[in-house]
N, C-alpha and C positions, 0 to 999 in steps of 0.2 A: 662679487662686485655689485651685482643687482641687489642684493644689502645693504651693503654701505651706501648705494645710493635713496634706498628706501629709508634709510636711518635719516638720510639727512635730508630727505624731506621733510619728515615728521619732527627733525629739527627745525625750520624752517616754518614751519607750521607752531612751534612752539612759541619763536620767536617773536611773529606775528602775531600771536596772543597776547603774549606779554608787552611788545611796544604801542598796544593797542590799549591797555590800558590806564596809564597817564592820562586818555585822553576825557577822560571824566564821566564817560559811559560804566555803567553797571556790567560788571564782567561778562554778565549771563547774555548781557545783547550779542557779544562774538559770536556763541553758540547757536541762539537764537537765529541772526543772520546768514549763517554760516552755510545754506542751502541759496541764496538767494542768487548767488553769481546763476545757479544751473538756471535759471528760469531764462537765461540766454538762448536754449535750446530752442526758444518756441521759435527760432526764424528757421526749423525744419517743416514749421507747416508750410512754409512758400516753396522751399525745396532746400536739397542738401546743399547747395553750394551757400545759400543766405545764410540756411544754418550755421553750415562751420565759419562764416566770416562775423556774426553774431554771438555763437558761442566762444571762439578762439579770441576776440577783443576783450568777452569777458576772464578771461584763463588763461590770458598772455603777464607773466612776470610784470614784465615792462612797461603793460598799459598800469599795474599798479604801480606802480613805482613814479611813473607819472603823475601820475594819483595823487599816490603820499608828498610828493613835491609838489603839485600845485596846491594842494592843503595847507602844505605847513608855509609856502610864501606866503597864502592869502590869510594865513592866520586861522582859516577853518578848521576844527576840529569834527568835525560829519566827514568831511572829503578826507581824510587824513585816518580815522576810522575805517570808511570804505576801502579804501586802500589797503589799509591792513587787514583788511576783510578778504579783499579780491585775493591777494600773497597770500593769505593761510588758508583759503581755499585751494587756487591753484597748486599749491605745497602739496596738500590732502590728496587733492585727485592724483595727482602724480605717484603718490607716494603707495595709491593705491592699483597706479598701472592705468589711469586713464589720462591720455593726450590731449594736446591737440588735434583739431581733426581736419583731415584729408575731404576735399569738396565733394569726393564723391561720395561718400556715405558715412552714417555719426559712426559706424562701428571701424571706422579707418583711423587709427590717430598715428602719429607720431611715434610713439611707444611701441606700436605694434599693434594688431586687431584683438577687439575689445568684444565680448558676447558671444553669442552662437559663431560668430565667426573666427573668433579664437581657439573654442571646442572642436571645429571643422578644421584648421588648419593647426595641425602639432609642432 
């Protein structure tokens, strides 16, 4: 099962690439950008609880989907990219076993504990 759902993230992630492209950006910018949601993480230098409400906004489905809807009402194509940015990110990290995450530390997510604390607990 943990396959099949891996599979269809990276479906999901595919997806994202591709409706991402009509929107008149050079294909290479997806990839290019494609790091940029993480940089969410810096609200762990206040402490983990800003963190995960900073990173988890970035790496919520739904805030992209927001996203790609208020894009396409406004006609914007940048918001409508991003969007498709934030979905083929979030797909990615998932798909590679990283969550959402738990207030109390980044290596708490959703999915299960992520780093040394995944090696510590079997």
């Amino acid at each position: 099962m943990k396959n099949l759902i891996r599979l269809e993230e990276f479906a999901l992630f595919g997806l994202a690439f591709w409706l991402s492209l009509p929107l008149g950006y050079a294909w290479w910018w997806f990839f290019i950008l494609l790091l940029a949601p993480d940089l969410s993480a810096i609200g762990y230098l206040a402490n983990p609880r800003i963190g995960a409400i900073t990173y988890n906004l970035a790496h919520h489905r739904g805030v992209a989907a927001l996203v790609i809807v208020a894009g396409a009402l406004a006609n914007e194509p940048a918001l409508q990219f991003a969007g498709w940015l934030l979905l083929g990110h979030a797909s990615l990290d998932r798909a590679f076993g990283y969550g959402l995450k738990y207030p109390d530390a980044f290596h708490n997510t959703h999915l299960g504990p992520i780093g040394p604390a995944a090696r510590s607990n079997p």
